[in-house]
N, CA, C and O atoms as a Maestro MAE file, in Angstrom:
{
 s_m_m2io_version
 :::
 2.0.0
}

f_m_ct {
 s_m_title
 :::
 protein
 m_atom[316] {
  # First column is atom index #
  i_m_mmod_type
  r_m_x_coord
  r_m_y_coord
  r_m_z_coord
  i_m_residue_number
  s_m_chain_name
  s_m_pdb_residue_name
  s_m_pdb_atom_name
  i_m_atomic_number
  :::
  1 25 0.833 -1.185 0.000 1 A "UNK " " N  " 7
  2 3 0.000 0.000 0.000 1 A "UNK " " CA " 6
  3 2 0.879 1.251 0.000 1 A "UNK " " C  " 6
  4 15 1.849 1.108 0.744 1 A "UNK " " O  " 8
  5 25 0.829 2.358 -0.575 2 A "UNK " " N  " 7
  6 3 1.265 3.347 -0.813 2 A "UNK " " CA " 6
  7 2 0.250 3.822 -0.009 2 A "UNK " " C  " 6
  8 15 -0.941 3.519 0.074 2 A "UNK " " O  " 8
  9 25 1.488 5.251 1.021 3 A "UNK " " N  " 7
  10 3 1.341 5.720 1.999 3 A "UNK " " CA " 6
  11 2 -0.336 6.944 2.121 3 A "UNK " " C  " 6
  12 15 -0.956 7.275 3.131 3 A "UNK " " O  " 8
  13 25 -0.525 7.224 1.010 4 A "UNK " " N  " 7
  14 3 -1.700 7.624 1.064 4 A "UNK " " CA " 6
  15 2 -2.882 6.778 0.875 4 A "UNK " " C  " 6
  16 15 -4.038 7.070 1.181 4 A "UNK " " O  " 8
  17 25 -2.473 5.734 0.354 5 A "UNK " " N  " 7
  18 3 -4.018 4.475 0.235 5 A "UNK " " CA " 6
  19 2 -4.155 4.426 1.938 5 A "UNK " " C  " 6
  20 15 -5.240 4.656 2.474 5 A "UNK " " O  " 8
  21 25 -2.675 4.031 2.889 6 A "UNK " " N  " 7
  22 3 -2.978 3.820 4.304 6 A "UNK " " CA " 6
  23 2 -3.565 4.997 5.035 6 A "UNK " " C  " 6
  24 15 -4.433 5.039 5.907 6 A "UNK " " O  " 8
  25 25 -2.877 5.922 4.461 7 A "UNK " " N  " 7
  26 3 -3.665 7.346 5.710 7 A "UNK " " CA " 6
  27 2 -5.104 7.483 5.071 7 A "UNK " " C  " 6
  28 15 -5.612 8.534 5.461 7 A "UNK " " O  " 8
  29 25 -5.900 6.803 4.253 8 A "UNK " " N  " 7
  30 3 -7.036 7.043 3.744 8 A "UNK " " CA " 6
  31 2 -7.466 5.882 4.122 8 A "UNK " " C  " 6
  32 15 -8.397 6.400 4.738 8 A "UNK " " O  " 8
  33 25 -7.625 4.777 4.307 9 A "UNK " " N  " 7
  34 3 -7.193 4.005 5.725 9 A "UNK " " CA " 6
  35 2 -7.529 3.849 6.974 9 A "UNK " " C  " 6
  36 15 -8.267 3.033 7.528 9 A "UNK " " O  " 8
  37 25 -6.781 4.897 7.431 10 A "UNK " " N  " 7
  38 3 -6.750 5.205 8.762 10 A "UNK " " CA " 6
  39 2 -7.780 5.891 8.800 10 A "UNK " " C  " 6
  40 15 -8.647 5.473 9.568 10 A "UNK " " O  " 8
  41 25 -8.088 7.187 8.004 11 A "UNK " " N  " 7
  42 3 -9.289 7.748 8.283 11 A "UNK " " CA " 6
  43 2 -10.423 7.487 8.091 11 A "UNK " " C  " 6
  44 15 -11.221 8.006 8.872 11 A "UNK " " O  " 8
  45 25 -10.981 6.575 6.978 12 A "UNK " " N  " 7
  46 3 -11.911 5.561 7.103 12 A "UNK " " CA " 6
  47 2 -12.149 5.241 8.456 12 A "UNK " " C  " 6
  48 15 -12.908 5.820 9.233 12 A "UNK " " O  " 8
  49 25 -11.349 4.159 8.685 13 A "UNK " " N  " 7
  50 3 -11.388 3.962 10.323 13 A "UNK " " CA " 6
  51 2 -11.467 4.104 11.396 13 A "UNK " " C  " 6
  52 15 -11.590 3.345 12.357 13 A "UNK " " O  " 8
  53 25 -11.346 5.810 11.178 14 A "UNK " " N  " 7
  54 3 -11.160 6.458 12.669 14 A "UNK " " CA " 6
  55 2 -12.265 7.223 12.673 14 A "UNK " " C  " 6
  56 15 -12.626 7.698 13.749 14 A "UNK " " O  " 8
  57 25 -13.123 7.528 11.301 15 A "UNK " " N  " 7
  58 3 -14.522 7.669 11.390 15 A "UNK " " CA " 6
  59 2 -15.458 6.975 11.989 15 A "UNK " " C  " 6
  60 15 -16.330 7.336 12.780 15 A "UNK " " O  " 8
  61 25 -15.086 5.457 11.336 16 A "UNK " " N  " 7
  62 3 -15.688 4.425 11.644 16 A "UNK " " CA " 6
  63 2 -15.904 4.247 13.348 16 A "UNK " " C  " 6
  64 15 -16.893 3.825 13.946 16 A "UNK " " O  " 8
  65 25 -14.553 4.750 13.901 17 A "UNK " " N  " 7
  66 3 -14.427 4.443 15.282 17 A "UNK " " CA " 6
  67 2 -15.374 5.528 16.095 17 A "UNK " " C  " 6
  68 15 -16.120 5.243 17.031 17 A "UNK " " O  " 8
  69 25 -15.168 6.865 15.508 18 A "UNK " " N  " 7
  70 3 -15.656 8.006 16.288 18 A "UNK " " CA " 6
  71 2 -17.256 7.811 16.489 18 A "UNK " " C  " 6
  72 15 -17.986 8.260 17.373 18 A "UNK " " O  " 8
  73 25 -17.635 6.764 15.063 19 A "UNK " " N  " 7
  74 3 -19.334 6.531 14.913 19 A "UNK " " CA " 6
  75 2 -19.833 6.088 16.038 19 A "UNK " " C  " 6
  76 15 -20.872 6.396 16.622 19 A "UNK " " O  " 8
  77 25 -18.342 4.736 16.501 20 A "UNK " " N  " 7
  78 3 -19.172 3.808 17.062 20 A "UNK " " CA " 6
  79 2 -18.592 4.060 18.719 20 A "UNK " " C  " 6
  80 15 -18.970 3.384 19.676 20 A "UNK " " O  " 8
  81 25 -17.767 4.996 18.776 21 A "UNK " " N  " 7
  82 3 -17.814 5.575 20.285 21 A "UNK " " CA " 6
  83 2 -19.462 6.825 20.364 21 A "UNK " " C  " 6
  84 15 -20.038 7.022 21.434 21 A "UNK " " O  " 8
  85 25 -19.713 7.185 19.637 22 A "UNK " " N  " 7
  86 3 -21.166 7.720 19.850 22 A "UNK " " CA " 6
  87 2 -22.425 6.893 19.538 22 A "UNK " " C  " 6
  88 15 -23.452 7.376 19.060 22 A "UNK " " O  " 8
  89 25 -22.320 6.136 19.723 23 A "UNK " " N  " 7
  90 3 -23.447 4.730 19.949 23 A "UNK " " CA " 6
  91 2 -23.126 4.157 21.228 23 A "UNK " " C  " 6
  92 15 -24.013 3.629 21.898 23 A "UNK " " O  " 8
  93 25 -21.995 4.212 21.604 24 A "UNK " " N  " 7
  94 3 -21.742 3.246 22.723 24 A "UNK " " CA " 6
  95 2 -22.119 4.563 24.003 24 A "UNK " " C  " 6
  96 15 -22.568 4.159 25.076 24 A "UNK " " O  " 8
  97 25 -21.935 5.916 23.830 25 A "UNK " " N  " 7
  98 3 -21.966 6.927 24.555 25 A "UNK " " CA " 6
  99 2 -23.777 6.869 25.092 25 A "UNK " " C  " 6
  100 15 -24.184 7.409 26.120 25 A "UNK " " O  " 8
  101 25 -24.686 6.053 24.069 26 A "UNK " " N  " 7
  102 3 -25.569 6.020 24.524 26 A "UNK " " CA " 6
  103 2 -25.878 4.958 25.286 26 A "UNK " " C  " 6
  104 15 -27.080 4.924 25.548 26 A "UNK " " O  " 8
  105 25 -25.160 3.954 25.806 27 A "UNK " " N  " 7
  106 3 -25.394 3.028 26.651 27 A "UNK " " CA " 6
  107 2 -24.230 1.706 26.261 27 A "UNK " " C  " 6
  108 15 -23.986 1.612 25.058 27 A "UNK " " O  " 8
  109 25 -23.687 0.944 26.963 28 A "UNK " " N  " 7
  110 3 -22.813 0.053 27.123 28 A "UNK " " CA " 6
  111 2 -23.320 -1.090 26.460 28 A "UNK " " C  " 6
  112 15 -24.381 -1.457 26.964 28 A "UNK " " O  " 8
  113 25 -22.949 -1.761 25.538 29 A "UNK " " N  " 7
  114 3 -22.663 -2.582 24.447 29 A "UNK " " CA " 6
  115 2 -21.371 -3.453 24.344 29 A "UNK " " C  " 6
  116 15 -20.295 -3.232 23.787 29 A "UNK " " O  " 8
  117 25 -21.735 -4.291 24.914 30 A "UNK " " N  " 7
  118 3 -20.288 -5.234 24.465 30 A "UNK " " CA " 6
  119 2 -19.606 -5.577 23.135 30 A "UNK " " C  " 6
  120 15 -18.439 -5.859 22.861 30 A "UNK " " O  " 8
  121 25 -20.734 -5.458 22.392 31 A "UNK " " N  " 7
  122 3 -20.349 -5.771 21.067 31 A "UNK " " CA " 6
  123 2 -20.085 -4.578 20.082 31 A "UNK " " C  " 6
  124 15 -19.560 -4.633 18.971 31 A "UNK " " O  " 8
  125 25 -20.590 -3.448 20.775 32 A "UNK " " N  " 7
  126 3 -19.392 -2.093 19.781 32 A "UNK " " CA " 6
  127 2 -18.710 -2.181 20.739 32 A "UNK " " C  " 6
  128 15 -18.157 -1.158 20.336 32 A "UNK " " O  " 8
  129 25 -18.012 -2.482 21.947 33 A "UNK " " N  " 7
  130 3 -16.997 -2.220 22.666 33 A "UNK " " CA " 6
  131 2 -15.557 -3.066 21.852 33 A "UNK " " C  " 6
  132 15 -14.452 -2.692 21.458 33 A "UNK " " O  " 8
  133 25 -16.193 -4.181 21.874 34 A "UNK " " N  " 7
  134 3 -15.305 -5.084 21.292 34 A "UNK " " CA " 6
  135 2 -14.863 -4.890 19.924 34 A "UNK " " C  " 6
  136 15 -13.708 -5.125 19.567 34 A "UNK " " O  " 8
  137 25 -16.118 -4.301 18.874 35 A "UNK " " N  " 7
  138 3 -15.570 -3.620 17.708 35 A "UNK " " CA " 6
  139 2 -14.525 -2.450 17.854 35 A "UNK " " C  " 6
  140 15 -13.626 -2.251 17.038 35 A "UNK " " O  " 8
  141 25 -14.742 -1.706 18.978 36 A "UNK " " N  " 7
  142 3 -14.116 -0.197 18.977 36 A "UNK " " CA " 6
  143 2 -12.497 -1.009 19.297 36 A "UNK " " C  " 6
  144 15 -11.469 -0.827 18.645 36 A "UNK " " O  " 8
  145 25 -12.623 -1.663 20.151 37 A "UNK " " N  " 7
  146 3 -10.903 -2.274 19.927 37 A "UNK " " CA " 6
  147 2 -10.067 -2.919 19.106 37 A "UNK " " C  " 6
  148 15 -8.838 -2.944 19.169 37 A "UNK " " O  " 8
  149 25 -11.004 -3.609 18.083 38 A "UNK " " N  " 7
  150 3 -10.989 -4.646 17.170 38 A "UNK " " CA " 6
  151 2 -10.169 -3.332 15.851 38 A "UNK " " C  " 6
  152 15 -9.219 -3.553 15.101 38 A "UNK " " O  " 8
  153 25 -11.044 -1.940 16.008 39 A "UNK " " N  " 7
  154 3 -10.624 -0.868 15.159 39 A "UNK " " CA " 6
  155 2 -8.901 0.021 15.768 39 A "UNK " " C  " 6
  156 15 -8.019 0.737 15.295 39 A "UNK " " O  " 8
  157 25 -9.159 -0.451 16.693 40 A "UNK " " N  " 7
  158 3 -8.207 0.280 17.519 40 A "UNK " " CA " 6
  159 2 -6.630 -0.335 17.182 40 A "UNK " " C  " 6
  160 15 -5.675 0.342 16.803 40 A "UNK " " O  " 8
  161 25 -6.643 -1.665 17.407 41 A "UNK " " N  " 7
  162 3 -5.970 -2.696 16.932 41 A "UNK " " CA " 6
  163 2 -5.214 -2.465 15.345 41 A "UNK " " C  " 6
  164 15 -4.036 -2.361 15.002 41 A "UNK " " O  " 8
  165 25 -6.284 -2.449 14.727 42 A "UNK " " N  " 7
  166 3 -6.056 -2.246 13.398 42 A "UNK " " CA " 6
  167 2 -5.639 -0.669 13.322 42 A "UNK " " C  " 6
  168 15 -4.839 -0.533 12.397 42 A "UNK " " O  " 8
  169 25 -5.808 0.110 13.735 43 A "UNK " " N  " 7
  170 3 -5.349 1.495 13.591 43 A "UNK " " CA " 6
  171 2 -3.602 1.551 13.627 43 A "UNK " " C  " 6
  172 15 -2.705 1.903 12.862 43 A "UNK " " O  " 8
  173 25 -3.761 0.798 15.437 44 A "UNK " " N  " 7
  174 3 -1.892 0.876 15.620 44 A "UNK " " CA " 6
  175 2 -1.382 -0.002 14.222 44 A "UNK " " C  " 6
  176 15 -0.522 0.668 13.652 44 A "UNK " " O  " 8
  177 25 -1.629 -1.191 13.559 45 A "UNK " " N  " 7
  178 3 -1.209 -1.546 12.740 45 A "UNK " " CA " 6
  179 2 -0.940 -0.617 11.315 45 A "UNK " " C  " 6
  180 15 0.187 -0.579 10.822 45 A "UNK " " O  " 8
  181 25 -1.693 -0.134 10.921 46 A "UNK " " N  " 7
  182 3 -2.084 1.223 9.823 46 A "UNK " " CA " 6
  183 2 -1.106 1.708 10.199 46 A "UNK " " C  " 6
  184 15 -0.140 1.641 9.439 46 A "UNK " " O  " 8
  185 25 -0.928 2.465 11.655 47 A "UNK " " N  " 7
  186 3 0.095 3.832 11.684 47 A "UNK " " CA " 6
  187 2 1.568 3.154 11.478 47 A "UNK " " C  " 6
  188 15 2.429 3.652 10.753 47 A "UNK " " O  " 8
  189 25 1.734 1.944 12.222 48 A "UNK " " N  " 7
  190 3 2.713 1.222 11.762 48 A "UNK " " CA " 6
  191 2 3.567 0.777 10.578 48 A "UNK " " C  " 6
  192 15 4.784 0.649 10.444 48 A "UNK " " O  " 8
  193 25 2.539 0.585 9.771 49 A "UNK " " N  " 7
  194 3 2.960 0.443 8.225 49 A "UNK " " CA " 6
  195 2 3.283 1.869 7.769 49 A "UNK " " C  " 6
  196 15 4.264 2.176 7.092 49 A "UNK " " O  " 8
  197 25 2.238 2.790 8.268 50 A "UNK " " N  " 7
  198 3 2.785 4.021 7.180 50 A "UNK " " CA " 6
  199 2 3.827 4.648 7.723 50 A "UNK " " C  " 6
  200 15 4.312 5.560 7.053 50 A "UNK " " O  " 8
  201 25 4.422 4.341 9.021 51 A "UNK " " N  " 7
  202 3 5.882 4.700 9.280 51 A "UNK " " CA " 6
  203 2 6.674 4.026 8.785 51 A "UNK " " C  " 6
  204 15 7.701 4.699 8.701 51 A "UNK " " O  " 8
  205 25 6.853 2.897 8.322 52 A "UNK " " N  " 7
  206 3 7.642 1.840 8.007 52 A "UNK " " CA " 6
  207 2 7.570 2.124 6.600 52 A "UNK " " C  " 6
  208 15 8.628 2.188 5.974 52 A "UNK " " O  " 8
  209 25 6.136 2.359 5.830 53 A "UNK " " N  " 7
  210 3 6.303 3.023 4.388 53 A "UNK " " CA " 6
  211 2 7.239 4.159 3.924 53 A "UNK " " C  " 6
  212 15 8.126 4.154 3.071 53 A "UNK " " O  " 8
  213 25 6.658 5.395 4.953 54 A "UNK " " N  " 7
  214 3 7.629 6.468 4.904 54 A "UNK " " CA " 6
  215 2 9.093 6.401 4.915 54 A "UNK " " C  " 6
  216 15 9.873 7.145 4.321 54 A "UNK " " O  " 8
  217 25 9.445 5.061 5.936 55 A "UNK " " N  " 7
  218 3 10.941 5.041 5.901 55 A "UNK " " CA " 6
  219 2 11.721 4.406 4.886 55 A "UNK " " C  " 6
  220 15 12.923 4.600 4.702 55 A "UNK " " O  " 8
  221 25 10.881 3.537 4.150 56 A "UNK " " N  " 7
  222 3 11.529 2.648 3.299 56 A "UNK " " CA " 6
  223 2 11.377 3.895 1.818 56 A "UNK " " C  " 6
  224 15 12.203 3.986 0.909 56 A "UNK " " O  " 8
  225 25 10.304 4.592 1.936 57 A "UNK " " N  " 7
  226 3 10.275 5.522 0.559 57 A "UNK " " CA " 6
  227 2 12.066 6.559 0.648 57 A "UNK " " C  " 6
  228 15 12.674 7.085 -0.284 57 A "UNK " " O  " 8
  229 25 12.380 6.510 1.938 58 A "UNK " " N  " 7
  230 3 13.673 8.610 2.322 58 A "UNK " " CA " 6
  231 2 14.472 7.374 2.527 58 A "UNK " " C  " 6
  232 15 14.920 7.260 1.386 58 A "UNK " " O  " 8
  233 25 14.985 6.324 3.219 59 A "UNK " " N  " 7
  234 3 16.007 5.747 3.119 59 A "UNK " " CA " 6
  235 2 15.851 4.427 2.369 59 A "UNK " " C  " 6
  236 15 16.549 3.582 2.930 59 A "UNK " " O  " 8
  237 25 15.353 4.040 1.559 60 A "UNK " " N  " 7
  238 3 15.481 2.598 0.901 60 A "UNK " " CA " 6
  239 2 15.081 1.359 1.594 60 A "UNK " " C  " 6
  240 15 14.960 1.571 2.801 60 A "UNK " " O  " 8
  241 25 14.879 0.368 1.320 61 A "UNK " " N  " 7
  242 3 14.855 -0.713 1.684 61 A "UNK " " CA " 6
  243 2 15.592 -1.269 2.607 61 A "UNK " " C  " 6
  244 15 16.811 -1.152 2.480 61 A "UNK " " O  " 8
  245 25 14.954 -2.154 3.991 62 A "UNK " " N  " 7
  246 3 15.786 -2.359 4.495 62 A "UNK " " CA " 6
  247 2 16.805 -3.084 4.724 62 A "UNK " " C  " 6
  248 15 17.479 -2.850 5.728 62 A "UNK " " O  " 8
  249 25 17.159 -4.159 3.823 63 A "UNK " " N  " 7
  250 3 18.356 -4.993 3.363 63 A "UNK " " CA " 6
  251 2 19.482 -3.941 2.588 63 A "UNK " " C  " 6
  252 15 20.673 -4.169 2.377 63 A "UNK " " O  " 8
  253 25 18.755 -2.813 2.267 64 A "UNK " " N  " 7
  254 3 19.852 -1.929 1.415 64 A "UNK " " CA " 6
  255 2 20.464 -0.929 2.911 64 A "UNK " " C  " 6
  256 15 21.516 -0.372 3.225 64 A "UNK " " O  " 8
  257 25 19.473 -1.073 3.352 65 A "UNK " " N  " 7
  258 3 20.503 -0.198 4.805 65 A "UNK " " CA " 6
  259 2 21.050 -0.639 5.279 65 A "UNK " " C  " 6
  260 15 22.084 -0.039 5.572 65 A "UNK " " O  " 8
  261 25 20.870 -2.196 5.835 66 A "UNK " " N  " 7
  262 3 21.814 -3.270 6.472 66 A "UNK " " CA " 6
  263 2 23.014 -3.511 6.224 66 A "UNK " " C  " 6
  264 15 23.964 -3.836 6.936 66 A "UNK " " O  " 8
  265 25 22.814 -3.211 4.483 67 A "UNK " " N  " 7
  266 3 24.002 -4.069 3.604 67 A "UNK " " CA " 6
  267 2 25.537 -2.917 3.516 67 A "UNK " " C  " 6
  268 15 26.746 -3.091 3.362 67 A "UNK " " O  " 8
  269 25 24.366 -1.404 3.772 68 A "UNK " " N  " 7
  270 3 25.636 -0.235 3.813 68 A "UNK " " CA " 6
  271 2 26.174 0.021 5.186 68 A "UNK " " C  " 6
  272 15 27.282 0.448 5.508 68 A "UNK " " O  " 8
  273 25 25.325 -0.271 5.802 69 A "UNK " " N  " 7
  274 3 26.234 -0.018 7.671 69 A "UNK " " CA " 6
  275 2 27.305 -1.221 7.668 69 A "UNK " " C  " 6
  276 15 28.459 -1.264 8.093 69 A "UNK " " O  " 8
  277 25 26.464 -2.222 7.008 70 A "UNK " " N  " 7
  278 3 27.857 -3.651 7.083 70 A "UNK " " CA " 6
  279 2 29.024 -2.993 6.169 70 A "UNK " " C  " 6
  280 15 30.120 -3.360 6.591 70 A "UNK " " O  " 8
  281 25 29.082 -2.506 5.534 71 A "UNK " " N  " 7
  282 3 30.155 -1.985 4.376 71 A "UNK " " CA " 6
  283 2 30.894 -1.606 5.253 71 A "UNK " " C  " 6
  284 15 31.890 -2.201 5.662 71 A "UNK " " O  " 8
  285 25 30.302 -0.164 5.771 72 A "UNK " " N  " 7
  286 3 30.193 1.235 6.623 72 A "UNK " " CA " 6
  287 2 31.532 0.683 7.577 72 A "UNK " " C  " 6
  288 15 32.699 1.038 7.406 72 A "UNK " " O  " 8
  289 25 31.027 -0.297 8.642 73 A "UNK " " N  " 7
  290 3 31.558 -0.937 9.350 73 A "UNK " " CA " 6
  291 2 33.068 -1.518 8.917 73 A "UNK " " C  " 6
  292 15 33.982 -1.368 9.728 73 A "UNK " " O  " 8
  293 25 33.266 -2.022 7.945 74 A "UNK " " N  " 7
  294 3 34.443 -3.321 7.575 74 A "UNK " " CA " 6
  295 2 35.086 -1.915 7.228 74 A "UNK " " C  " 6
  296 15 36.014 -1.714 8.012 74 A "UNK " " O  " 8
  297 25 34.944 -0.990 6.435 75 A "UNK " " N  " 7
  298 3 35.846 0.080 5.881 75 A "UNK " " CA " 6
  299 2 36.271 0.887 7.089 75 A "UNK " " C  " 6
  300 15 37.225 1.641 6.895 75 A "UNK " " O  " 8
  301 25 35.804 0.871 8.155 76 A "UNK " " N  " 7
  302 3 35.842 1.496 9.808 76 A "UNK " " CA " 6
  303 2 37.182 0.677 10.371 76 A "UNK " " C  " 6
  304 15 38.215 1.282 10.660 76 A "UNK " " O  " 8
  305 25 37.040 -0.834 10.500 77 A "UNK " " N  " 7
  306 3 37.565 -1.698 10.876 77 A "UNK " " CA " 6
  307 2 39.021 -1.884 10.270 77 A "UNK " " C  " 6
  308 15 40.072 -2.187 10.835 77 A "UNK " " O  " 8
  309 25 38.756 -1.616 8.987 78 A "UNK " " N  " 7
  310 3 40.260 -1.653 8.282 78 A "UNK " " CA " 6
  311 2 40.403 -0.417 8.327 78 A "UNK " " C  " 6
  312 15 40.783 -0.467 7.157 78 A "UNK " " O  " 8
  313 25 40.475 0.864 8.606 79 A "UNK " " N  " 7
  314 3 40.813 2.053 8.783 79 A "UNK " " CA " 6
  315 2 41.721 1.734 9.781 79 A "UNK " " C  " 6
  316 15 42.372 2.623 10.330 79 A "UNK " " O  " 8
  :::
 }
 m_bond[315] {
  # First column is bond index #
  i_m_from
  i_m_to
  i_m_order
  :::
  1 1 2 1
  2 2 3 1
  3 3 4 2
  4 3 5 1
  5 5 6 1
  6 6 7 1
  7 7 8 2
  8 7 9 1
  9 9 10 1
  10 10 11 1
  11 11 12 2
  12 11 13 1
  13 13 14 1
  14 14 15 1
  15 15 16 2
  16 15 17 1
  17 17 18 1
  18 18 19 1
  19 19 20 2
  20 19 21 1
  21 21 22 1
  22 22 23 1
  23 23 24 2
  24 23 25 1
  25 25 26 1
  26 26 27 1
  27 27 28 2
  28 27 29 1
  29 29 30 1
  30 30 31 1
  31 31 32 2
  32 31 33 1
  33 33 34 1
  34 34 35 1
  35 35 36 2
  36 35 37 1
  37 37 38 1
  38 38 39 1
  39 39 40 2
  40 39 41 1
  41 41 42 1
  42 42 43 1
  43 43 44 2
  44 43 45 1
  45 45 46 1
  46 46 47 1
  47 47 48 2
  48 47 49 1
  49 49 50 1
  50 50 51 1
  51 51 52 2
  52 51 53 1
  53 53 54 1
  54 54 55 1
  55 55 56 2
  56 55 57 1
  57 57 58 1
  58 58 59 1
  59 59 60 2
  60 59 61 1
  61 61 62 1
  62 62 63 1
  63 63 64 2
  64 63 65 1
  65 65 66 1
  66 66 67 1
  67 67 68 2
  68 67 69 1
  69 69 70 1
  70 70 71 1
  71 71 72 2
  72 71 73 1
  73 73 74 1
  74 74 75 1
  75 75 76 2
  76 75 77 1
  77 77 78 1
  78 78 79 1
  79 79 80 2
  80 79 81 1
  81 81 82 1
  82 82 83 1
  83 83 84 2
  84 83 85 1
  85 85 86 1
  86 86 87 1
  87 87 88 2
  88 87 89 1
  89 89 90 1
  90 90 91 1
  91 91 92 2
  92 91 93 1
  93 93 94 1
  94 94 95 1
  95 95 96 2
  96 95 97 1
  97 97 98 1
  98 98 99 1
  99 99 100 2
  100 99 101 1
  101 101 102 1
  102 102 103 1
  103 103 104 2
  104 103 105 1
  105 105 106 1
  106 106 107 1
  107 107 108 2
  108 107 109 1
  109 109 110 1
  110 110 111 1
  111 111 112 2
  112 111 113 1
  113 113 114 1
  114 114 115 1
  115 115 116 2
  116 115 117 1
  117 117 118 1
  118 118 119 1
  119 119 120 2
  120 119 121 1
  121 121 122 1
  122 122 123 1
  123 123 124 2
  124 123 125 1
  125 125 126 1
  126 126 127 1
  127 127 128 2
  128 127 129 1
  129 129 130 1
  130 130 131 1
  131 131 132 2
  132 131 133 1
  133 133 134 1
  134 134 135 1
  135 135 136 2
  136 135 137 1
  137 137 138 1
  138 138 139 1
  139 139 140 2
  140 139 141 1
  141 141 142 1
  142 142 143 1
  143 143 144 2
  144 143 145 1
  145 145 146 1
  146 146 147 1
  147 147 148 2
  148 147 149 1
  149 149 150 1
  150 150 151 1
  151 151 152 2
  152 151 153 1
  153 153 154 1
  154 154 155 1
  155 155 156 2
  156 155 157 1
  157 157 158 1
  158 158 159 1
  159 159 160 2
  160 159 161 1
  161 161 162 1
  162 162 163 1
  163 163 164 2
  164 163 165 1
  165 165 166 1
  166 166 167 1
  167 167 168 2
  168 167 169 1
  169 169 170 1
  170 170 171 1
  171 171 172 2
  172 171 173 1
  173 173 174 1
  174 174 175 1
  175 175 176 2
  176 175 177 1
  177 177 178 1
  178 178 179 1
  179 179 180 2
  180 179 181 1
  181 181 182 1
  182 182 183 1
  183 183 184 2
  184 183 185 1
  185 185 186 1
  186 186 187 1
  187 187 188 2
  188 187 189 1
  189 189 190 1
  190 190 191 1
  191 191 192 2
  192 191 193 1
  193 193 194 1
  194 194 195 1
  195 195 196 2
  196 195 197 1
  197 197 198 1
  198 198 199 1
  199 199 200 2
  200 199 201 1
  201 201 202 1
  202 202 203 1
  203 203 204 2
  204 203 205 1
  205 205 206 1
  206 206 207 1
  207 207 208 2
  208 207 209 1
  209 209 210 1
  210 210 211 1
  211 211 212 2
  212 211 213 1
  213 213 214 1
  214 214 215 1
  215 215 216 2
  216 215 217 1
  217 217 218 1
  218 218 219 1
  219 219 220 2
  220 219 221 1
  221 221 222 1
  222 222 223 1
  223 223 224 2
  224 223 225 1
  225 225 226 1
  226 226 227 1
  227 227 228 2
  228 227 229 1
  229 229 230 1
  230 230 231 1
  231 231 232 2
  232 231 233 1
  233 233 234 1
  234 234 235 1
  235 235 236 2
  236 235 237 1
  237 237 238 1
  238 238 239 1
  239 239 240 2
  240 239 241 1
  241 241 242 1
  242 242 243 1
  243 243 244 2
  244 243 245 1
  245 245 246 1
  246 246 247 1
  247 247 248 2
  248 247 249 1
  249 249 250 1
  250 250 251 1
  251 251 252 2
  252 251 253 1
  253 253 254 1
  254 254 255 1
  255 255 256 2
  256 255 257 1
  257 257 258 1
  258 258 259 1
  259 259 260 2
  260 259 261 1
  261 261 262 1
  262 262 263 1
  263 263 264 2
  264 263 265 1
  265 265 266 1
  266 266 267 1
  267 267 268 2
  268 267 269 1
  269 269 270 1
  270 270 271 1
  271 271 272 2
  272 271 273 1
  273 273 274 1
  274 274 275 1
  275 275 276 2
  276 275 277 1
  277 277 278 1
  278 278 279 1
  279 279 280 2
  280 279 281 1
  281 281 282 1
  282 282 283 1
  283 283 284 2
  284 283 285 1
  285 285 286 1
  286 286 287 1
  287 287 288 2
  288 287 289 1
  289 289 290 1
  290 290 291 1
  291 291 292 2
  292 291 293 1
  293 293 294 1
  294 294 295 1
  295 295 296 2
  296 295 297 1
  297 297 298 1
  298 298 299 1
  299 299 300 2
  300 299 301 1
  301 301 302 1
  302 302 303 1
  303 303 304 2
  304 303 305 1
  305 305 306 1
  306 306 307 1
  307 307 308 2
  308 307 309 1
  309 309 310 1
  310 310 311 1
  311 311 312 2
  312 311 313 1
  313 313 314 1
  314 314 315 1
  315 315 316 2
  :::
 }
}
């Protein structure tokens, strides 16, 4: 997913969530309670990816970062 499909995404979702914290505001429901976490869940995952998107878009992939600190390193070492 490209980082704007996820933040569009997220906000889907966090609509979705705000709906169903004003349903539950009218009386206690186990079963939007359990949805509202079920969304919640999935949110931290969302924000997760689109940090992990963002980072892989400004520094590359992360086998390509691994592979230059290992370089980074051996050219350190033989210095």
């Amino acid at each position: 997913m490209t980082p704007d499909q996820i933040h569009n995404e997220i906000e889907r979702i966090s609509e979705e969530r705000q709906d169903l914290w004003h349903t539950l505001s009218g009386g206690l429901d186990p079963a939007v309670k359990e949805e509202i976490a079920e969304l919640d869940a999935r949110l931290q995952e969302l924000w997760q990816a689109l940090r992990m998107e963002k980072a892989r878009l400004r520094f590359g992939e992360r086998e390509d970062i691994v592979r230059r600190a290992r370089a980074e390193e051996r050219l350190e070492r033989a210095a």
